[in-house]
N, C-alpha and C positions, 0 to 999 in steps of 0.2 A: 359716821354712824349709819345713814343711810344707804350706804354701804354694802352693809354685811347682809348678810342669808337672814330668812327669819326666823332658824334656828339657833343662829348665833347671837341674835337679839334678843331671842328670849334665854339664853343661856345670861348675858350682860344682865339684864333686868334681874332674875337670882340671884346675882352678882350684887343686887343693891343699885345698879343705872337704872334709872328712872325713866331717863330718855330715848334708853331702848324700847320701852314699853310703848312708851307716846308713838313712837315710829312705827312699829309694829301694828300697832291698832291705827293707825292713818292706814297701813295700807290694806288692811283689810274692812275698815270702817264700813264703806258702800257696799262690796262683794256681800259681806256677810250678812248686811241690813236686809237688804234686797233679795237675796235667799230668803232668809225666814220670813219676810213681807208677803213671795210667790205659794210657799210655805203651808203659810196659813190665812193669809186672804185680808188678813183685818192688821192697819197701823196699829192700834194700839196694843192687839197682842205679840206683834210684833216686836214693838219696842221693848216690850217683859222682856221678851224672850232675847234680846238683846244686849242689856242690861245682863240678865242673868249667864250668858252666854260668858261675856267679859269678866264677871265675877267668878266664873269656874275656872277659868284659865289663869285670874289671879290665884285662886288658892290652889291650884293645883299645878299651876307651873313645876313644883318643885317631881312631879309623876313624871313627865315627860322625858322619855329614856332615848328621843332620838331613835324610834327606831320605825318610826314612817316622817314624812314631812310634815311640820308644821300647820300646814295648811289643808292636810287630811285630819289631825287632833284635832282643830280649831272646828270641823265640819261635825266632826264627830259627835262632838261636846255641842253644837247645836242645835244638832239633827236628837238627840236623846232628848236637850231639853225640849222640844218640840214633841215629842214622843212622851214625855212625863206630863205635859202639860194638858195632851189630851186625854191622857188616863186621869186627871182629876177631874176635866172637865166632865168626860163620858160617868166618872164616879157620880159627881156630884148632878147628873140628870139635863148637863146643857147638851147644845147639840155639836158633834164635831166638828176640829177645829179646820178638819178640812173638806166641807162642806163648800158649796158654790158660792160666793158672795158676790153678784153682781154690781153692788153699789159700793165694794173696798174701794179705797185711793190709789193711784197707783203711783210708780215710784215717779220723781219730777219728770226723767227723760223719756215719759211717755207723755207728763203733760204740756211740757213746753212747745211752742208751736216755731216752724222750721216758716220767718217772716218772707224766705224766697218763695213760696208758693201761695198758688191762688187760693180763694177759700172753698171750692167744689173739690179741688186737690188735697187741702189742710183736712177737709168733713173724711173725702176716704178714705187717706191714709190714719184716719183717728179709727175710725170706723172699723179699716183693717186689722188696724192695733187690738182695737178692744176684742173683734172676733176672736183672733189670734190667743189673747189672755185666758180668754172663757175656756178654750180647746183646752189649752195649758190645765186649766185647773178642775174641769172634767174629766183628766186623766184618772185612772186608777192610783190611788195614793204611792204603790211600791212603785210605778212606771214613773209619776210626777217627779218623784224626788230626784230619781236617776235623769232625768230630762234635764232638772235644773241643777243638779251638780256637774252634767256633762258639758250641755250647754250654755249657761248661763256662766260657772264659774269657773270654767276650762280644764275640770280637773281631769286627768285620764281614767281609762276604764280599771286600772285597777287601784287608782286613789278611788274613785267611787265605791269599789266592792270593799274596801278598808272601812268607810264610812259606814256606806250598811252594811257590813258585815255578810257578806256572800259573795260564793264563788263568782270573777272573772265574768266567764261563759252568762253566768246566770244575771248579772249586769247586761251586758249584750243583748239578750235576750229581751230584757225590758224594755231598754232602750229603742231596738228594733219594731219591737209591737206600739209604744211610743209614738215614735216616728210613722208608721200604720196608722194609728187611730188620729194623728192631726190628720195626714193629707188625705184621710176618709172624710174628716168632720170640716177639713177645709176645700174641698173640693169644688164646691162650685163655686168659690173667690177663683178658681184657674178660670174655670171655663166662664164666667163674667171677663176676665180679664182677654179671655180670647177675642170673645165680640166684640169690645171694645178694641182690641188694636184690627179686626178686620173693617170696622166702622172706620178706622183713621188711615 
């Protein structure tokens, strides 16, 4: 079972296999989490959106014509409920969902600590991390999302433009300016890092 494509898993699970499903969502289980966590900033809206994410792909399995991957539907159907869920919040007078939250959780393999290094080494490389997150999520919402489809879940650029729904080029684009605004807003992590190996 583990086997097969994830479209042919979800074709079995249609089918009435149960066990394609189970497999299917193992291997998308973290990818997906972890997306909508960078997302929106906050675990517990995450989880909704989670939860609801799995539940549209249940009832809607039976829409899927095959006629992009798996795993750009599976984005899709994320990325809207994350998009639906601000428009209620914005409706109902909270503030958006993708707003800076510096105090969100982040996912464990940023919080688990790497026991071969020292703890001035553990402090910067945590330090760097969290810099790092903030840049992430002070992107421009259309740049963020393309960031973390590109880079976080490997999709190519035109599974991306599938997801959001726009040209190729115009993907690119994002992504590009993107890439622009971190190593503007990270910039002097280089030039720290330079001193430092001319000190050593």
């Amino acid at each position: 079972m583990s086997d097969l494509s994830d479209e042919g898993l979800l074709r079995a699970y249609r089918d009435g296999n149960s066990e394609a499903f189970e497999v299917l969502f193992r291997r998308y289980r973290g990818p997906l989490f972890n997306f909508l966590l960078r997302r929106v900033g906050d675990r517990g809206r995450a989880e909704e959106l989670y939860q609801d994410s799995w539940t549209k792909v249940i009832e809607r399995c039976g829409e899927f014509r095959g006629d992009s991957k798996f795993s750009t539907w599976l984005y899709t159907i994320a990325r809207n409920a994350c998009i639906d869920h601000q428009r209620k919040m914005k409706f109902r007078g909270h503030a958006s969902l993708d707003e800076t939250q510096r105090g969100a959780n982040h996912p464990m393999v940023e919080r688990v600590a790497n026991p071969g290094l020292a703890p001035d080494e553990l402090a910067l490389g945590q330090a760097l991390r969290e810099r790092i997150r903030i840049a992430v999520e002070e992107l421009p919402e259309e740049q963020r999302e393309v960031f973390l489809l590109r880079q976080l879940q490997g999709l190519g650029f035109k599974e991306v433009a599938e997801v959001v729904g726009v040209p190729v080029n115009t993907v690119k684009s994002r992504m590009r300016y993107a890439l622009e605004r971190l190593q503007l807003g990270l910039d002097d992590l280089r030039e720290q890092a330079g001193k430092g190996a001319e000190k050593a």
